[in-house]
C-alpha positions in Angstrom: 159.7 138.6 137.0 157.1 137.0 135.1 155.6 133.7 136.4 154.6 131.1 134.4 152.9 127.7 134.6 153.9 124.3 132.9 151.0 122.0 132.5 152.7 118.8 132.9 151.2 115.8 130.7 152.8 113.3 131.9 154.5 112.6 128.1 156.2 116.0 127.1 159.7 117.0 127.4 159.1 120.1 130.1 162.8 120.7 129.8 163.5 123.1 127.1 160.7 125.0 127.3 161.5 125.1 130.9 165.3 126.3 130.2 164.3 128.6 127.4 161.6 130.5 129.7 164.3 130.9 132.4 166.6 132.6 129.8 164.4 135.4 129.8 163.9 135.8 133.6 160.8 133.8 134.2 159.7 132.4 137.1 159.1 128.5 136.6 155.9 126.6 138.4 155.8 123.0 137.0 152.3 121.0 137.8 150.2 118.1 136.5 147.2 119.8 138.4 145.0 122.9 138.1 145.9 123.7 141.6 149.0 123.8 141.3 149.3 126.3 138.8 146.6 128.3 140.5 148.4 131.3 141.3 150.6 131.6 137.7 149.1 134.5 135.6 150.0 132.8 132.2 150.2 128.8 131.5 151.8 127.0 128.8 151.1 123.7 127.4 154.2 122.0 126.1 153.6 119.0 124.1 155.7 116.0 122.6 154.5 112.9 122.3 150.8 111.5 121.1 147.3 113.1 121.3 146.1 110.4 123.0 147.8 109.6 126.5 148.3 113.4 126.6 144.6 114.1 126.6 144.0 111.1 129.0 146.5 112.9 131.3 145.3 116.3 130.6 140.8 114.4 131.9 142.4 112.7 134.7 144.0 115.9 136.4 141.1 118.1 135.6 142.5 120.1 132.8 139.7 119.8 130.2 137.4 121.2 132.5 139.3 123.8 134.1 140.2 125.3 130.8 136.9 125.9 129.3 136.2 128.4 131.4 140.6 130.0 132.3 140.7 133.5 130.9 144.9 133.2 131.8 146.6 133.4 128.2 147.4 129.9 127.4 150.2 128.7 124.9 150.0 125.3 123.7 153.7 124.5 122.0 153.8 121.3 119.0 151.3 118.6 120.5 150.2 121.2 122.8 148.8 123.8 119.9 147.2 120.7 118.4 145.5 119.6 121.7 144.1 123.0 122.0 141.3 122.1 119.0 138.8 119.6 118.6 139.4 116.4 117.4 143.2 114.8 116.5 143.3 112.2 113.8 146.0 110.9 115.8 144.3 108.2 117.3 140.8 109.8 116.8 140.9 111.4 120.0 139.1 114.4 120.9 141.1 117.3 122.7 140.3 120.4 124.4 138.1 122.1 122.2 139.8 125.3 122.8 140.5 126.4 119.2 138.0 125.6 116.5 139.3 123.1 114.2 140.4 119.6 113.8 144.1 118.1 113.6 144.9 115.9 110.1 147.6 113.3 109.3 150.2 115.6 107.4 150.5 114.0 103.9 153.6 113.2 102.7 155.0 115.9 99.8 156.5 113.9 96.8 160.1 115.4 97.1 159.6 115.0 100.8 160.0 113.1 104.0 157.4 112.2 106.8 157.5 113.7 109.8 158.1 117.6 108.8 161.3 117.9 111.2 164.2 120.9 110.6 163.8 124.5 110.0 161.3 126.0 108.0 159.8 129.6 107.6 156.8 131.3 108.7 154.9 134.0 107.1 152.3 136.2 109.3 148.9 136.8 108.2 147.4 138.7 110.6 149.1 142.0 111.6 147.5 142.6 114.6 149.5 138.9 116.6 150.6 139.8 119.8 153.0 137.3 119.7 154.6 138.3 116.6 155.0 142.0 118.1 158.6 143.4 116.7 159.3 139.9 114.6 159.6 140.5 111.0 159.0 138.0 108.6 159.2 135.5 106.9 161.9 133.8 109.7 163.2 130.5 110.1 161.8 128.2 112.9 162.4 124.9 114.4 159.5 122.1 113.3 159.0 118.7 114.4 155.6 117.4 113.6 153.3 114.6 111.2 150.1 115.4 112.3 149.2 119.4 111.5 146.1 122.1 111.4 145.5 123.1 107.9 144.8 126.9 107.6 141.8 128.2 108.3 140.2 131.3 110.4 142.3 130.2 113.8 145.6 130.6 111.8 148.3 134.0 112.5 151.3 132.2 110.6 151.4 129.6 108.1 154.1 127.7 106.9 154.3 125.3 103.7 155.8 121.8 103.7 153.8 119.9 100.7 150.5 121.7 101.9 149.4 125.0 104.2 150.4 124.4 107.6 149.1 127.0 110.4 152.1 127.4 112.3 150.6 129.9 114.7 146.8 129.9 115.7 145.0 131.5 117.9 141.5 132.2 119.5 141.0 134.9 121.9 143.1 134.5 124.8 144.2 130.7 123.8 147.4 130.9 120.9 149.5 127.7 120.0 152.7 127.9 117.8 153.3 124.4 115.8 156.7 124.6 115.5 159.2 125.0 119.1 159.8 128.6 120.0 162.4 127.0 123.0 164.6 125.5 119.7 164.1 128.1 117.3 166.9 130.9 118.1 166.4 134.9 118.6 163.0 134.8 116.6 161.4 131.9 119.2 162.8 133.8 122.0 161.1 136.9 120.8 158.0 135.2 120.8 158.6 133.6 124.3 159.3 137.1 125.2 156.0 138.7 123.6 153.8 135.4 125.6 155.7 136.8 129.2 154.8 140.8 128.2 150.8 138.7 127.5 148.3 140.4 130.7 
């Protein structure tokens, strides 16, 4: 069984991720500290909610610190991928510094709406994404976001809604999927699966 860490920031909805995990036989350890994920070989960063009080969370328990130097695999999920990069327009905050990169204001598309909420596909654009390992696409997956990472050198998947979206980044051992894996069917769970198979 594989087990897994929840970084708990205070402001994200830990449930689904938490459900969807267990689906596929993982073991569940849910902390706001580093300590108490200490002993989980992978960690995951759910995230709904605002930059913001997330990051404030994320200071006051020790998490920025702690993660600059974590060679664990890390998954940040929605807010999560975006705090994993270094500066968020929403609210001008700067996050973890993880990923190199900063997170815009999505702009509105002309036949659109703001957020970018509903399904959506994804198109790979590097081969070689563990994650992705035995998913073919282009596959629909579950968005809710209005804040994005264009594409840029970090990005494995990209999606479009009015302009590039990177749906998937990574750097090294640190990945982050924009959309929710936990609410986007056989293809999310494939990719939960591929994160638990991670050493």
């Amino acid at each position: 069984m594989s087990r897994v860490g929840l970084i708990d920031t205070g402001c994200a909805n830990l449930a689904s991720v938490r459900f969807a995990l267990q689906r596929l036989d993982a073991d569940i350890v849910v902390s706001q500290t580093p300590d108490g994920l200490a002993d989980c070989p992978r960690l995951v960063l759910p995230g709904v909610g605002a930059a913001a009080p997330a990051m404030a969370q994320l200071r006051r328990a020790g998490w920025d610190e702690v993660l600059k130097t974590d060679t664990r695999p890390l998954l940040g999920i929605c807010l999560g991928m975006q705090l994993l990069f270094d500066r968020s327009a929403e609210g001008d905050v700067a996050c973890l510094g993880l990923i190199p990169g900063r997170v815009d204001k999505l702009p509105r598309p002309d036949d659109g709406v703001w957020p970018h909420m509903g399904w959506n596909t994804i198109e790979a654009i590097h081969d070689d994404e563990p994650l992705l390992k035995g998913v073919s696409l282009p596959e629909h997956v579950y968005f809710v976001h209005g804040f994005y990472v264009p594409t840029g050198d970090a990005a494995r998947a990209i999606t479009t809604y009015g302009t590039g979206i990177t749906a998937m980044a990574r750097h090294g051992h640190v990945a982050g999927c924009q959309f929710h894996p936990e609410r986007s069917g056989k293809t999310g769970a494939a990719i939960l699966q591929n994160f638990l198979e991670l050493n």
